[in-house]
C-alpha positions as CSV (number, residue, x, y, z in Angstrom):
1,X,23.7,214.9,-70.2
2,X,24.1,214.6,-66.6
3,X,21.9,215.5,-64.5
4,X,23.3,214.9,-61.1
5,X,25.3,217.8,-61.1
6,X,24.7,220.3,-58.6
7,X,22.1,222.5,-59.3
8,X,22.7,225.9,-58.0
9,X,19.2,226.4,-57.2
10,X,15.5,226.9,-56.5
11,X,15.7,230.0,-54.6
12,X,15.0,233.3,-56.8
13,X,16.3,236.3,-54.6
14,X,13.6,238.7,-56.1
15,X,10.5,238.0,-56.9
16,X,6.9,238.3,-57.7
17,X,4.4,238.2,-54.6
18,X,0.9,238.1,-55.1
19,X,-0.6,240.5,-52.6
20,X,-4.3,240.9,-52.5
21,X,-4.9,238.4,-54.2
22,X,-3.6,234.5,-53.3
23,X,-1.4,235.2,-51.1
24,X,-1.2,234.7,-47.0
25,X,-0.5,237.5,-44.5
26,X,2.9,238.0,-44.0
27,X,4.7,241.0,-41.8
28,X,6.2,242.2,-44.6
29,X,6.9,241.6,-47.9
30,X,10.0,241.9,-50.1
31,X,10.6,245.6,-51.7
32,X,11.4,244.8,-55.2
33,X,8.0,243.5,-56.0
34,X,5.5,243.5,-58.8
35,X,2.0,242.9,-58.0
36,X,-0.4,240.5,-60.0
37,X,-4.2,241.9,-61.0
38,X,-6.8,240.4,-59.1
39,X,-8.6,237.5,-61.0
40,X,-11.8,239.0,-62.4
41,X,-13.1,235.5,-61.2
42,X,-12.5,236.9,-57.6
43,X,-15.6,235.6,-55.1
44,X,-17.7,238.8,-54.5
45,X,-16.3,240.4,-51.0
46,X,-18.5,238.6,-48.1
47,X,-20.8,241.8,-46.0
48,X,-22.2,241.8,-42.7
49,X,-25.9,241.0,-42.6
50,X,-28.4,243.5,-42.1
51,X,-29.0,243.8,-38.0
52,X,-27.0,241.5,-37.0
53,X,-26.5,241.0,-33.3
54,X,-23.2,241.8,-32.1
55,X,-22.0,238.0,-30.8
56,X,-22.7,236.8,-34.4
57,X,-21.2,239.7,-36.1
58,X,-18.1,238.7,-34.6
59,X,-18.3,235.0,-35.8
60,X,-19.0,236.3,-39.0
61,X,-15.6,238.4,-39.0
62,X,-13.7,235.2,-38.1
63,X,-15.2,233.6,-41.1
64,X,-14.9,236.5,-43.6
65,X,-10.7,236.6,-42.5
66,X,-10.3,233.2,-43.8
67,X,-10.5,235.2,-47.3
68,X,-7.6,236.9,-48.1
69,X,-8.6,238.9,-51.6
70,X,-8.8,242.4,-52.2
71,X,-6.6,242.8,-48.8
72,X,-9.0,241.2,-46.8
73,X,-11.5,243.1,-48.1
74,X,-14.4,240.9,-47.0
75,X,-12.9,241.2,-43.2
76,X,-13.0,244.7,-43.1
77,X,-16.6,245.2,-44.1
78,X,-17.1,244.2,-40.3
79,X,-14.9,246.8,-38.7
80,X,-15.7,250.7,-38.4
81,X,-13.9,252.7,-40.6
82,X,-11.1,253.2,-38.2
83,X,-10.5,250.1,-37.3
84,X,-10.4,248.9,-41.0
85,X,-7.9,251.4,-41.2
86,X,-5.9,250.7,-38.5
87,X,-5.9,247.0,-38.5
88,X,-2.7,244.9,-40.0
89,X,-4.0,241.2,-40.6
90,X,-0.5,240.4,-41.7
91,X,0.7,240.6,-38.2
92,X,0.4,236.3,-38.0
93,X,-2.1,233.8,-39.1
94,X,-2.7,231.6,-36.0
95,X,-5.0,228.4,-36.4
96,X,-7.1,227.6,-33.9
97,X,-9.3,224.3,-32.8
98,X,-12.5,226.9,-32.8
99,X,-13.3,230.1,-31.1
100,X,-15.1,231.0,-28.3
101,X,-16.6,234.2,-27.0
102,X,-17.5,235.2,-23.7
103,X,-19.2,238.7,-23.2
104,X,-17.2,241.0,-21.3
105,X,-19.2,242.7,-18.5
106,X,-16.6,245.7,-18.5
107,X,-18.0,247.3,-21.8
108,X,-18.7,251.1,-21.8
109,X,-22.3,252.2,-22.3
110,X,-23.0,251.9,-25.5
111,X,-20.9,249.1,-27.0
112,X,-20.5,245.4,-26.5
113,X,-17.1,243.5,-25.9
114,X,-16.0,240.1,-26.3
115,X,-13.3,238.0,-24.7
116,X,-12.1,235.9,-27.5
117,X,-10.3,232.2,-26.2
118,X,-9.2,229.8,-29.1
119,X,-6.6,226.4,-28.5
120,X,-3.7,227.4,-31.1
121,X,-2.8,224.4,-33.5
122,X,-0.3,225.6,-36.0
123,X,0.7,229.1,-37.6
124,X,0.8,229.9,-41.5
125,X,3.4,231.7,-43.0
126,X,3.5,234.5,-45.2
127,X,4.9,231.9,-48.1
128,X,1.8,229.4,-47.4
129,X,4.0,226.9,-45.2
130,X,2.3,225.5,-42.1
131,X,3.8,224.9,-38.6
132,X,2.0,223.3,-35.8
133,X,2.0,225.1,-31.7
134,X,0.2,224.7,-29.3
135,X,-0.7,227.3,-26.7
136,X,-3.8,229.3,-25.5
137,X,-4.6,232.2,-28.0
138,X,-6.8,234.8,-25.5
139,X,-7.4,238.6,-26.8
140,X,-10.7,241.1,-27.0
141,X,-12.2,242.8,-29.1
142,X,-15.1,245.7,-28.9
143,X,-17.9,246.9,-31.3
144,X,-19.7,249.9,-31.9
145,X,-23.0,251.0,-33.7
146,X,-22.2,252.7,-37.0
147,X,-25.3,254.0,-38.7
148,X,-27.3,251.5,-36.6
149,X,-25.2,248.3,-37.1
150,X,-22.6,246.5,-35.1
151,X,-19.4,247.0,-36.2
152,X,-15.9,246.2,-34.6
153,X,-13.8,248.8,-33.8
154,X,-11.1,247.6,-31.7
155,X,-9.2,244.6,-32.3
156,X,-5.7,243.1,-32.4
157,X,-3.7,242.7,-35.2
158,X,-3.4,239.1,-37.4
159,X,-5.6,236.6,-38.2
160,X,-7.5,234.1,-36.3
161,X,-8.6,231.2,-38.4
162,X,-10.4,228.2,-37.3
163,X,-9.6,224.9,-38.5
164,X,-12.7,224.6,-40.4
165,X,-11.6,227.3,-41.9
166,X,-7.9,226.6,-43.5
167,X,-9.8,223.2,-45.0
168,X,-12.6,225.4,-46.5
169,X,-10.8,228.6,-48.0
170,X,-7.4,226.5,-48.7
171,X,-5.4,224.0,-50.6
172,X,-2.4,222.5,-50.1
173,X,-0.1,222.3,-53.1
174,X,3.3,220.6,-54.0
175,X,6.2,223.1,-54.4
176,X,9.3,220.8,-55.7
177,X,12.7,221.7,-54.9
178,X,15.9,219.2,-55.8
179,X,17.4,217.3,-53.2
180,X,21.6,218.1,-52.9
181,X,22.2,215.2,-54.9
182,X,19.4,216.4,-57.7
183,X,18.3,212.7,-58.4
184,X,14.7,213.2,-56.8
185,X,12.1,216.4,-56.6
186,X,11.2,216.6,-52.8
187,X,7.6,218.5,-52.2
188,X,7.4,221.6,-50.4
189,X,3.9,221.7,-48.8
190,X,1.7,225.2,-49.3
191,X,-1.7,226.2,-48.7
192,X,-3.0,228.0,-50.6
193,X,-6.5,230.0,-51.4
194,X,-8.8,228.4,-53.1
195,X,-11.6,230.9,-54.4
196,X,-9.4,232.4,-57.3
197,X,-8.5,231.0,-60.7
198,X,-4.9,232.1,-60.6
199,X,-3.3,229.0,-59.3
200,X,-0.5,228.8,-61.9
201,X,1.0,232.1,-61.1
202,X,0.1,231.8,-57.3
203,X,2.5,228.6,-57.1
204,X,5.3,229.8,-59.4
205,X,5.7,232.9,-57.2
206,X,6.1,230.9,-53.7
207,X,8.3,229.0,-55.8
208,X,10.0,231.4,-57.1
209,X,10.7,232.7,-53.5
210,X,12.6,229.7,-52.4
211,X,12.0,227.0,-50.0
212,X,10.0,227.0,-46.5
213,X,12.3,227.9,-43.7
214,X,11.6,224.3,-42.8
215,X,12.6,222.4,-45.1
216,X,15.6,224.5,-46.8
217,X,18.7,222.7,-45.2
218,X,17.7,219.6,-46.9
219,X,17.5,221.2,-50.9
220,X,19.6,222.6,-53.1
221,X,18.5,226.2,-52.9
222,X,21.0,228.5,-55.5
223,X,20.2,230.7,-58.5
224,X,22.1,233.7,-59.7
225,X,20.9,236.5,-57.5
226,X,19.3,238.9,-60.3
227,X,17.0,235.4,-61.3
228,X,13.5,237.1,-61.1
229,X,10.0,235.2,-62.3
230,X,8.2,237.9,-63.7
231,X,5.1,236.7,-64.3
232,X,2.7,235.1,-67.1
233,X,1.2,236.8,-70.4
234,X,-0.2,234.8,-73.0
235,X,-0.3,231.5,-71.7
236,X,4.0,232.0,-70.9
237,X,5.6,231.8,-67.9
238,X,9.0,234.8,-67.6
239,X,11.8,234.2,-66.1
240,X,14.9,236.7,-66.4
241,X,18.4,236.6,-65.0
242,X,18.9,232.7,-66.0
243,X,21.5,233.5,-69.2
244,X,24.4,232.1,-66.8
245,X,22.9,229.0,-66.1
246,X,24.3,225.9,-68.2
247,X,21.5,223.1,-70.0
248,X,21.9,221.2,-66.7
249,X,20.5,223.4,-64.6
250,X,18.5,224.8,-66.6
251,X,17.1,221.3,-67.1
252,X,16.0,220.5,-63.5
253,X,15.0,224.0,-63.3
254,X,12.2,223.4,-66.0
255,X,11.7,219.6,-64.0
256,X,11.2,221.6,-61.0
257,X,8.5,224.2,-62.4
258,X,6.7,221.4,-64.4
259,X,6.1,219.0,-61.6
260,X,4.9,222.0,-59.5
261,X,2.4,222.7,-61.8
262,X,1.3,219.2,-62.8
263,X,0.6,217.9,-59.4
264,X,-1.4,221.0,-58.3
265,X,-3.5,219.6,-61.9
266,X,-2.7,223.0,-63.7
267,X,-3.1,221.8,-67.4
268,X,-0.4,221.7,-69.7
269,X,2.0,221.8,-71.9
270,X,3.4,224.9,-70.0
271,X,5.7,227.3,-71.9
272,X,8.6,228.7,-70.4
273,X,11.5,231.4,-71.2
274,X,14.0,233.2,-69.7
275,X,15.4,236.0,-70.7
276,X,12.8,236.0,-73.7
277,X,14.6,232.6,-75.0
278,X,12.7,229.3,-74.7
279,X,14.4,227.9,-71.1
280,X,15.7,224.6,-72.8
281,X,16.8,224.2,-76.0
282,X,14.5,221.4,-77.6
283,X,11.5,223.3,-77.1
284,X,9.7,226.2,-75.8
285,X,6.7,223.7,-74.3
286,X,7.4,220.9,-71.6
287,X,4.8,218.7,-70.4
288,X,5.9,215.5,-67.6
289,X,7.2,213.2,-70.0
290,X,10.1,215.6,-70.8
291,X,11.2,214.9,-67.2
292,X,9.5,211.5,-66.9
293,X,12.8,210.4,-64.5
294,X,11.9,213.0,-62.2
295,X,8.3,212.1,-61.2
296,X,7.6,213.1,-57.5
297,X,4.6,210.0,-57.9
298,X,6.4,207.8,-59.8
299,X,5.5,204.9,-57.3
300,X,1.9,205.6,-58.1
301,X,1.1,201.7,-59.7
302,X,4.0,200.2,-58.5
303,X,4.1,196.8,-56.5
304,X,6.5,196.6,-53.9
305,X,7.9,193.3,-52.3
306,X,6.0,192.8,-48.7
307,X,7.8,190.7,-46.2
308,X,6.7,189.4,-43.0
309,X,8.7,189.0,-39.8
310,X,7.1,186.4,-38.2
311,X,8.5,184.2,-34.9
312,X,11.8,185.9,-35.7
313,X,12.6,184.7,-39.3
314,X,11.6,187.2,-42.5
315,X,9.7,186.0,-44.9
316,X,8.9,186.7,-48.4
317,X,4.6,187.4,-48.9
318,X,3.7,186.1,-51.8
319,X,0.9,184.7,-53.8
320,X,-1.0,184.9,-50.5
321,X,1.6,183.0,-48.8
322,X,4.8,183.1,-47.3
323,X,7.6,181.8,-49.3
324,X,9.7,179.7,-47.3
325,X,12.2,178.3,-49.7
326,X,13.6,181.4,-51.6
327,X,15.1,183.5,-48.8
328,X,18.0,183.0,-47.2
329,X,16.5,184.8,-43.7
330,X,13.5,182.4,-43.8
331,X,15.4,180.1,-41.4
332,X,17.9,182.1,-39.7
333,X,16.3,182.9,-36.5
334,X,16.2,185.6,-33.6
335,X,15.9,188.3,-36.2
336,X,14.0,191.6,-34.5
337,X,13.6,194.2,-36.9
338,X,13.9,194.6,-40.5
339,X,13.9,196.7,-43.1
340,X,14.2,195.7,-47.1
341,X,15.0,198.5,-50.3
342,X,13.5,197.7,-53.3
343,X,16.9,196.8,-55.3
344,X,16.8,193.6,-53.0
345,X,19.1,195.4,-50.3
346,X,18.6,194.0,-46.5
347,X,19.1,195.3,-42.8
348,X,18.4,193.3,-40.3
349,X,18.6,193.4,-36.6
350,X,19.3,190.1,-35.0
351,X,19.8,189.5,-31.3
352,X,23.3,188.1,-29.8
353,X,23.0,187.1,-26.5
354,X,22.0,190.0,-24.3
355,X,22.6,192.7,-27.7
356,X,21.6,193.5,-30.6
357,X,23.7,193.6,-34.0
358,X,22.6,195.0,-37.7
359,X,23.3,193.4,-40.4
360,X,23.1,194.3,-43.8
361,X,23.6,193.2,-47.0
362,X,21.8,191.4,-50.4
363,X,19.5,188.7,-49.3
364,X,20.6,186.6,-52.0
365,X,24.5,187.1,-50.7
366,X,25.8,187.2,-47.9
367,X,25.5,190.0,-45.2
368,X,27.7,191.8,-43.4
369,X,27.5,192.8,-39.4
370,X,28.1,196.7,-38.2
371,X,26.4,197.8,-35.0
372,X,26.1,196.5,-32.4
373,X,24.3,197.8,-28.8
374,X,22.0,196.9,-26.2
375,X,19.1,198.1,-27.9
376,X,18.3,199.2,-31.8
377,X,15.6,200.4,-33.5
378,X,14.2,199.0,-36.9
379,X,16.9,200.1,-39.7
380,X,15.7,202.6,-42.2
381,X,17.0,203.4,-45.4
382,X,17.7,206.3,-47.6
383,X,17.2,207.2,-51.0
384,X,20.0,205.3,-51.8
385,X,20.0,202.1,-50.7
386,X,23.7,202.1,-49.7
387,X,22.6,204.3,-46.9
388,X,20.9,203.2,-43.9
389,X,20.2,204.7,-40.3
390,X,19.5,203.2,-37.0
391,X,19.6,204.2,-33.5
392,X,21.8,202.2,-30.9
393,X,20.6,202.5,-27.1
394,X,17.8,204.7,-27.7
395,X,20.3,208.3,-28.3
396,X,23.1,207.1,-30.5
397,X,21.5,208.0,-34.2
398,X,24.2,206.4,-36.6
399,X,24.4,206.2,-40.0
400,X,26.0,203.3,-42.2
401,X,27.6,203.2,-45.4
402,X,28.3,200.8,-47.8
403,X,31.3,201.7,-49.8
404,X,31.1,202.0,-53.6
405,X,34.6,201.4,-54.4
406,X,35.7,198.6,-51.5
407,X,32.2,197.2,-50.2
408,X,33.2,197.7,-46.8
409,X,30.7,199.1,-44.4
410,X,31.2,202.2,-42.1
411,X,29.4,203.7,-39.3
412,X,29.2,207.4,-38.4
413,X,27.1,209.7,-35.9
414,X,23.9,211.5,-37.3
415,X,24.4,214.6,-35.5
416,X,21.2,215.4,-33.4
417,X,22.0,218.1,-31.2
418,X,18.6,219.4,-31.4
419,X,17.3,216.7,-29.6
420,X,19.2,216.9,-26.4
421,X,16.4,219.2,-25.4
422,X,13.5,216.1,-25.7
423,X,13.8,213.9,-22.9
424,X,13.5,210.5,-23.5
425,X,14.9,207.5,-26.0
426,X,14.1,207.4,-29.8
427,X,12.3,204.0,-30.1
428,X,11.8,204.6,-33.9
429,X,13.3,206.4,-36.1
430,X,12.0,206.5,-40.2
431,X,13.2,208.0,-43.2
432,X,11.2,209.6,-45.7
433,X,10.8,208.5,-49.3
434,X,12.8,210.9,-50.6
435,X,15.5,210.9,-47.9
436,X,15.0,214.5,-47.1
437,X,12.9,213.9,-43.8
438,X,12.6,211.9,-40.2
439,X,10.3,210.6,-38.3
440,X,10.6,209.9,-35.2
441,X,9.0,208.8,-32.2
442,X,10.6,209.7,-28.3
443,X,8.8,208.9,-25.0
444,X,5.6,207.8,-26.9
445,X,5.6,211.7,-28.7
446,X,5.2,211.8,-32.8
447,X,8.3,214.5,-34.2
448,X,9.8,214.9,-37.7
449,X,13.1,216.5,-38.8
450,X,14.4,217.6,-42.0
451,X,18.0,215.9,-42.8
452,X,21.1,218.4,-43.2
453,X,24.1,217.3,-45.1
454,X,26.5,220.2,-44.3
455,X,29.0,218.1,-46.3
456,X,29.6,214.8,-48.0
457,X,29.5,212.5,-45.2
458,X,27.8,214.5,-42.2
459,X,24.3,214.4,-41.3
460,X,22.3,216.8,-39.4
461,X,18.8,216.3,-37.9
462,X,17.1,220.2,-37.8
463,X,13.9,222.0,-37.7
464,X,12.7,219.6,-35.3
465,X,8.6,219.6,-35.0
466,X,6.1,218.1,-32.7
467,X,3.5,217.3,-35.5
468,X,0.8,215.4,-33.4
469,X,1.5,216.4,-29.8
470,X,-2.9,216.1,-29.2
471,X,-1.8,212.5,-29.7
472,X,0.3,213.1,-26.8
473,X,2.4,209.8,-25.0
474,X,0.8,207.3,-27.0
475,X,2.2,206.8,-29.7
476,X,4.3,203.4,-30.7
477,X,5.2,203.2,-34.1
478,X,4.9,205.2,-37.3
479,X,6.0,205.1,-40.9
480,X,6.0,207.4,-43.6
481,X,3.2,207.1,-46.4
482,X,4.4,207.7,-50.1
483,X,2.3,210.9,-50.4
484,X,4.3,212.6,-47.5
485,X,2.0,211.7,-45.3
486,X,2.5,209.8,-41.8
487,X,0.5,206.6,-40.5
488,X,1.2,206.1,-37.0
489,X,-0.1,203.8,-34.0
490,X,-0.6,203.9,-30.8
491,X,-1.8,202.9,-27.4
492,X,-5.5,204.4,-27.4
493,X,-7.9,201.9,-27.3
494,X,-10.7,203.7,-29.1
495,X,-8.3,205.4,-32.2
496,X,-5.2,203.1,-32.4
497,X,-4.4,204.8,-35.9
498,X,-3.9,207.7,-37.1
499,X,-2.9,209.3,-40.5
500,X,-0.6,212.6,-39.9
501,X,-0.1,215.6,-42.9
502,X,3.6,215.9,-43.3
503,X,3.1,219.5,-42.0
504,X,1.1,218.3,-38.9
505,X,-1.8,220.8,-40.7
506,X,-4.4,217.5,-39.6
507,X,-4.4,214.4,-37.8
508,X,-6.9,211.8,-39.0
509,X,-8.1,208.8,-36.9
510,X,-8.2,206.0,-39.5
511,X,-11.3,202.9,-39.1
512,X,-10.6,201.7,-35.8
513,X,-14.0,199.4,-35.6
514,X,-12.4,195.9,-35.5
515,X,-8.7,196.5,-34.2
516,X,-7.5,196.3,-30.6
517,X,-4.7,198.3,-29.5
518,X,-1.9,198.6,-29.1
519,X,-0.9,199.0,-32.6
520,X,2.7,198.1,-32.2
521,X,3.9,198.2,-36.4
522,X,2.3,200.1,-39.1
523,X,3.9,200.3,-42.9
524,X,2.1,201.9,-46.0
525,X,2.4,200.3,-49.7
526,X,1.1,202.8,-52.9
527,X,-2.1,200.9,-51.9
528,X,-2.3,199.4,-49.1
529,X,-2.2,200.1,-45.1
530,X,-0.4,197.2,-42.7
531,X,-0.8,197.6,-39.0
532,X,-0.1,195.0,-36.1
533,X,-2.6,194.8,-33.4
534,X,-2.8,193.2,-30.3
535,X,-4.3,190.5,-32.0
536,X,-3.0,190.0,-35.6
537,X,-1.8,191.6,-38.8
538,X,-4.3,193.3,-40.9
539,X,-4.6,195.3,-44.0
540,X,-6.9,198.1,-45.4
541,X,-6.8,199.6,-48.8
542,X,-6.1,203.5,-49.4
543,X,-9.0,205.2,-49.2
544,X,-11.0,203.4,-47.9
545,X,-14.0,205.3,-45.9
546,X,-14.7,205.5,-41.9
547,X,-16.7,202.1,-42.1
548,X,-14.2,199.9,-43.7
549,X,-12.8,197.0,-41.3
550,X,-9.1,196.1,-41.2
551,X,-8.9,193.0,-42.9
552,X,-6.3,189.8,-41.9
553,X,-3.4,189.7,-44.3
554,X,-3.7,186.4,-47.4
555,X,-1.4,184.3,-45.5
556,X,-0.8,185.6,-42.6
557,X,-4.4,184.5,-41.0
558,X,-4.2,184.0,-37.4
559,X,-0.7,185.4,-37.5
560,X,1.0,188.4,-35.4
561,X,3.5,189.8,-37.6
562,X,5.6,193.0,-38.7
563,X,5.3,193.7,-42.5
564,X,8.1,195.1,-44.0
565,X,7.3,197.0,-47.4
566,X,10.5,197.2,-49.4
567,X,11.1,200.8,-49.8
């Protein structure tokens, strides 16, 4: 069978939404929709306590909206019956750094009023999806006694959520969604609410309503418009309007649903049908090893080569060493960047004279020139290793191919019109695992992109994000983790490191106790961290807690080096 035909989609036109239930306030929703029952499981709605004063009452609402059950039941036990009426919390969802009150000496006799002041961070979607912003979120709100108790009665529409918050009343979850190519799954990131036990249907229906906005240029996204999940009942998952769908689709489809359910740890097998048939032929239960060439983890355990770039040669780490004698780079000298795939594919950047020129090619044969330019970044591949990207003088974002059929390389322009707007050079530029994402870094600022092919050989860069901007100038390099994630140095003395959620949701300072800035390379393996300091190269396993040190790396003791982890 084969499986790299085009799927024609992920996106279900109609579909089911869980309102009142898991899912987050939207402005609207779509019409043809049927509602999931609230869990019985449901946490009992949160109530106001008995004579509370006015300024906590209002802290308390702020807490209580994080809960979006029963339609935000629990927020409006804290408004007057009006205002409960009135209000619309699925106006937006804005995320704030906290919020802060300040009494308003205006308030009519009789009631109190608050100014309410909160640094915005990022907005959630109606379909879970996070987006980071940055402004000054200011509005008021006004209480009144009811039967002797405070109670809000005037108040703008959304939700205001601190970031305490989102990490206590959500999850983020893993919806997958096939690349164009469908050879790899690429995650979707949702949060969702935690305090229900109706995960399984909450994910299928955001999956079932396509994509993020985000990250829909760089997946396929096409299913027969009449396609409709239609919920669970026994233990099966309903799909209808799949009977025009051929076993290939039909095949990633399934990959697609069971990779969404087994990362977010819903147990399986899962049973699925469409149309009241089993959705693949072989069986009416899948479990992972069905789609075992699809895994979205299947790195997890894996030991990648690790090379070091030391005093302009590349170097092969290994057996705590650097092997000087099996690698045709170990001796060749002014080498400034490099990148390495894991099927043994090189790109290098090696000064000539007052430029730069890439070269790429099998380390073990020889390699062939392409661009060349004052300046180039550190070469990044794609998912296929035939690919890779680099960017020559700082704007030029170019994208080389190696041919299939004559071996010939060829060079075209990424288009990046949506960065004419950013002043400043692109000093790095990295390409996500998958090859569906960028990261990059221009005038010290942390952005990502999602990656457009609007046909065979053209490139887009789109949906272009600030994702750490309280990291502001300072940033210097950055490489993608193989959870989605982003670790990224910088210039600030005190927290050189940082770990960044793909969405930009959080941004982590990483042990910083005995490194010295500026951190001028990072690179991630499935279990290990490399950064370069101003001192030497270090490593620190993943997960390690707050107090962990950076260790040097075996072999590279006393050393300043870039590590290069073949990708």
């Amino acid at each position: 069978m084969d499986t790299r035909r085009t799927l024609p989609a992920l996106l279900l036109c109609t579909a089911l939404a869980l309102t009142g239930c898991n899912s987050l306030p939207g402005n609207s929703e779509p019409q043809a929709l049927r509602k999931f029952e609230s869990s019985q499981h449901e946490a009992a709605a949160m109530t106001p306590i008995a004579g509370r004063e006015p300024d906590l009452l209002v802290r308390d609402f702020y807490v209580a909206a994080a809960n979006p059950t029963s339609d935000y039941l629990s927020a409006r036990n804290f408004l007057t019956p009006d205002a409960a009426h009135r209000w619309n919390p699925r106006e937006s969802t804005l995320i704030v750094n906290r919020i802060d009150l300040t009494t308003r000496p205006d308030a009519a006799s009789g009631t109190h009023a608050y100014q309410i002041r909160g640094e915005v961070i990022g907005r959630l979607s109606s379909d879970g999806s996070y987006r980071p912003e940055s402004f000054l979120y200011e509005a008021d709100v006004e209480l009144r006694q009811v039967d002797g108790e405070w109670r809000i009665d005037s108040l703008p529409d959304g939700i205001v959520m601190e970031r305490t918050e989102l990490r206590n009343q959500y999850q983020p979850h893993d919806l997958y969604f096939f690349d164009p190519t469908n050879r790899v799954l690429v995650g979707d990131r949702r949060w969702v609410f935690a305090n229900n036990d109706t995960l399984n249907t909450t994910l299928l229906s955001l999956w079932a309503q396509g994509p993020s906005k985000l990250i829909r240029p760089a997946v396929s996204t096409t299913l027969p418009a009449e396609a409709e999940f239609t919920g669970a009942e026994d233990g099966v998952y309903h799909f209808s309007g799949l009977a025009n769908l051929g076993p290939d689709q039909r095949l990633l489809l399934a990959a697609s649903l069971v990779w969404t359910l087994s990362t977010a740890r819903v147990q399986g097998p899962y049973a699925i049908e469409a149309d009241g048939q089993p959705l693949l032929d072989f069986s009416r239960e899948y479990t992972t090893d069905d789609f075992a060439e699809f895994n979205p983890q299947s790195y997890v355990g894996s030991a990648p080569a690790i090379y070091a770039l030391t005093d302009r040669n590349l170097y092969q780490v290994s057996n705590g060493g650097l092997d000087t004698k099996n690698n045709v780079l170990a001796n060749v000298g002014d080498i400034r960047s490099a990148a390495m795939s894991s099927d043994g594919t090189g790109a290098i950047v090696r000064q000539e004279g007052e430029r730069n020129r890439l070269w790429v090619g099998e380390l073990s044969q020889h390699m062939d020139r392409s661009v060349l330019a004052e300046t180039l970044t550190t070469p990044t591949f794609e998912y296929d290793p035939a690919v890779v990207w680099v960017v020559a003088d700082g704007r030029r974002v170019l994208r080389v191919v190696r041919s299939a059929a004559s071996g010939e390389l060829s060079e075209s322009n990424v288009n990046i019109s949506e960065l004419h707007d950013i002043d400043g050079d692109i000093s790095v530029l990295r390409l996500s695992h998958d090859g569906t994402r960028a990261a990059f870094v221009i005038a010290g600022r942390l952005y990502t992109a999602v990656i457009q092919r609007p046909n065979a050989s053209e490139r887009r860069l789109t949906n272009v994000v600030e994702v750490a901007p309280q990291l502001g100038d300072s940033v210097l390099s950055v490489d993608w983790q193989l959870d989605g994630s982003l670790i990224v140095g910088t210039s600030t003395p005190d927290t050189p490191v940082w770990r960044v959620e793909q969405d930009g949701s959080a941004v982590t300072s990483l042990p910083a106790g005995n490194l010295t800035a500026p951190v001028v390379s990072v690179a991630a393996s499935p279990s290990m961290l490399y950064v370069t300091d101003a001192h030497s190269t270090r490593q620190l396993p993943l997960g390690g807690n707050r107090g962990s040190f950076w260790r040097e790396v075996p072999g590279l003791q006393g050393v300043r080096s870039a590590l290069v982890v073949a990708n």
